[in-house]
C-alpha positions as CSV (number, residue, x, y, z in Angstrom):
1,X,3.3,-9.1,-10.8
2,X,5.6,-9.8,-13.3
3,X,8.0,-13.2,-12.2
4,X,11.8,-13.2,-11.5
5,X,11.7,-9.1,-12.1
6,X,13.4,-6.8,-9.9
7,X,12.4,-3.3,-10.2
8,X,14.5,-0.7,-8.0
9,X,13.9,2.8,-8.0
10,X,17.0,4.2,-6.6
11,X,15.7,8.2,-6.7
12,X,12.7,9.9,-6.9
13,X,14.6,13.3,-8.3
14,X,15.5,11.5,-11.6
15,X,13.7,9.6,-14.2
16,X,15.8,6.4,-14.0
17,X,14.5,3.2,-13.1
18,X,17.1,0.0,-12.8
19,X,15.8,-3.3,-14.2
20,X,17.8,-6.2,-12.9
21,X,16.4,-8.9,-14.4
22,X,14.3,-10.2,-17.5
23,X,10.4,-11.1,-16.9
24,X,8.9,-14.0,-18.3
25,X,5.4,-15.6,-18.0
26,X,4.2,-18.9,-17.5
27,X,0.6,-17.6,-18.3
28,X,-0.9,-15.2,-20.4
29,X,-0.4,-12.1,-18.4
30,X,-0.3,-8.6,-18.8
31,X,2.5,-6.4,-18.2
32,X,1.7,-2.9,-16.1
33,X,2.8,-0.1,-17.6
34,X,3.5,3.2,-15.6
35,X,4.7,6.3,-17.2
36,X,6.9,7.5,-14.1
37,X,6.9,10.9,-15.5
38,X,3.5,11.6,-14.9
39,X,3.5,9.2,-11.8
40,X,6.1,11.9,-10.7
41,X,4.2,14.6,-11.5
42,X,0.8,14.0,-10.1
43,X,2.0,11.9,-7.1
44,X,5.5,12.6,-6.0
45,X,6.0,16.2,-6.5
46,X,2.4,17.0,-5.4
47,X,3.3,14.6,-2.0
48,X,-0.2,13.2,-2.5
49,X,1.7,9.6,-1.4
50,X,2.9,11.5,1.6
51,X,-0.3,12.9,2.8
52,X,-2.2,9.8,2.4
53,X,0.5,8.0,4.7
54,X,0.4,10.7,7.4
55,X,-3.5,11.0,7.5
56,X,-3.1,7.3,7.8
57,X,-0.2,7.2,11.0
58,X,-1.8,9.7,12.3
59,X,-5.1,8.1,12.6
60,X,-3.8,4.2,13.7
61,X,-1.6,6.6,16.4
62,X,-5.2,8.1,17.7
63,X,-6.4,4.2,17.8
64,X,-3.6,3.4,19.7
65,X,-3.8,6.5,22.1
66,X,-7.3,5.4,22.5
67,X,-6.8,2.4,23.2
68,X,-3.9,2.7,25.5
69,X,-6.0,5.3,27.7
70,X,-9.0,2.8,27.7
71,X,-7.1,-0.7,28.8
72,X,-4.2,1.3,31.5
73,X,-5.0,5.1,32.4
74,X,-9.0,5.3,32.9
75,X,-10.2,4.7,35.4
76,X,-12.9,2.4,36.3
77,X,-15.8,5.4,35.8
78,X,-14.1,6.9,33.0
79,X,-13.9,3.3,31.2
80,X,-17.9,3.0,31.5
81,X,-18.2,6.6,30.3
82,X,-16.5,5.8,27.3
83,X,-18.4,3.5,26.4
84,X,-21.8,5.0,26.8
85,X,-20.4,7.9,24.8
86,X,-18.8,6.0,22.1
87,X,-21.6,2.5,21.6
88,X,-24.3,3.3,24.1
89,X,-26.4,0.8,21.6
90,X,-24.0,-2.2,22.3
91,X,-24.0,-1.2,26.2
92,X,-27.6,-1.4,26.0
93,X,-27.7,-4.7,24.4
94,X,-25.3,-6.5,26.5
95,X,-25.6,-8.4,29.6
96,X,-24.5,-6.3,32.2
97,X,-21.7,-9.0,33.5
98,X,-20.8,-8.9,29.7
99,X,-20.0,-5.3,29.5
100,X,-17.7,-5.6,32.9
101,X,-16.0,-8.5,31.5
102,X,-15.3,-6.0,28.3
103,X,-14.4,-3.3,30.6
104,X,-11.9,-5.1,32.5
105,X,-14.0,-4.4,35.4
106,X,-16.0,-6.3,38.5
107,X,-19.5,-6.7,38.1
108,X,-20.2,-4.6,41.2
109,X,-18.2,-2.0,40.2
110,X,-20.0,-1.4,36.8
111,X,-23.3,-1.1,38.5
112,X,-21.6,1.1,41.8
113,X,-20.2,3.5,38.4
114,X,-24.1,3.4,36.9
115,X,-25.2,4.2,40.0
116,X,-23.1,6.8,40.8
117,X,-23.6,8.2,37.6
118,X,-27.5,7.8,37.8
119,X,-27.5,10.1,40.9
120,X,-25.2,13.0,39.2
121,X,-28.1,12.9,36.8
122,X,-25.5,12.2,33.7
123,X,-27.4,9.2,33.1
124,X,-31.2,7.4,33.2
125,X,-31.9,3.9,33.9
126,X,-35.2,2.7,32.5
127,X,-35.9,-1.1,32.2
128,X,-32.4,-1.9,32.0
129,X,-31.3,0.6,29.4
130,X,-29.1,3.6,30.2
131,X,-30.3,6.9,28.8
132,X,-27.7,9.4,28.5
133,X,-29.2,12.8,29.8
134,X,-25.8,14.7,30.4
135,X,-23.5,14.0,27.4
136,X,-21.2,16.8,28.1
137,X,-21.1,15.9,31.5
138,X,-20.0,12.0,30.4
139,X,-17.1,13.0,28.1
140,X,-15.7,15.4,30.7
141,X,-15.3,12.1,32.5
142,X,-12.7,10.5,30.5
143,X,-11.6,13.6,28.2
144,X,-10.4,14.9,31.4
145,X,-8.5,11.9,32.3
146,X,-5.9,11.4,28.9
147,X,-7.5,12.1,25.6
């Protein structure tokens, strides 16, 4: 970054960039050197900026979606569902109090939703570790609910 230089670029449709101030160094530095021209050409007419920033918003929007529907719209079966579908390998190796506390959910309720979900035959218990046997059946659970 060049110090005490102010570079404005008032419009993308012309080829004029405003230089308010002088630069100077205190260091040897180097200087970057952009031809906008071809800056303009491969980037801003082609709106490869643009669609990096959508593809970008559009995925932190899906984080937030996903994580608004996990923490205030699911429900307490379709919170445990989730999270046998998306890290079934961290539900395994968690203490089951530590997965409720996660969960925002009682201890009892976790294993009344295991249970529940064990006699549906969605899921298998076997020395402590949840098997999933009905993965369609598990995201119908919460991909019904808001996603």
């Amino acid at each position: 970054m060049v110090l005490g230089a102010k570079v404005k670029l008032s419009n993308l449709n012309t080829n004029e960039i405003y230089c308010f101030s002088n630069a100077s160094f205190i260091e040897d530095s180097v200087v970057l050197s952009i031809d906008f021209l071809k800056l303009q050409e491969h980037f801003f007419n082609n709106n490869i900026l643009v669609k990096e920033l959508m593809n970008s918003l559009l995925k932190k929007t899906h984080q937030l979606q996903s994580l608004v529907n996990r923490e205030l719209v699911f429900d307490a079966t379709a919170k445990v569902a989730y999270m046998l579908v998306s890290d079934l390998k961290m539900f395994n190796n968690l203490k089951r109090q530590d997965v409720s506390f996660m969960l925002h959910i009682q201890p009892e309720t976790l294993s009344r939703v295991l249970k529940k979900l064990s006699r549906d035959n969605i899921i298998e218990i076997e020395n402590q570790q949840v098997i999933i046997k009905d993965e369609i059946a598990l995201n119908s659970i919460f991909k019904g609910v808001a996603i």
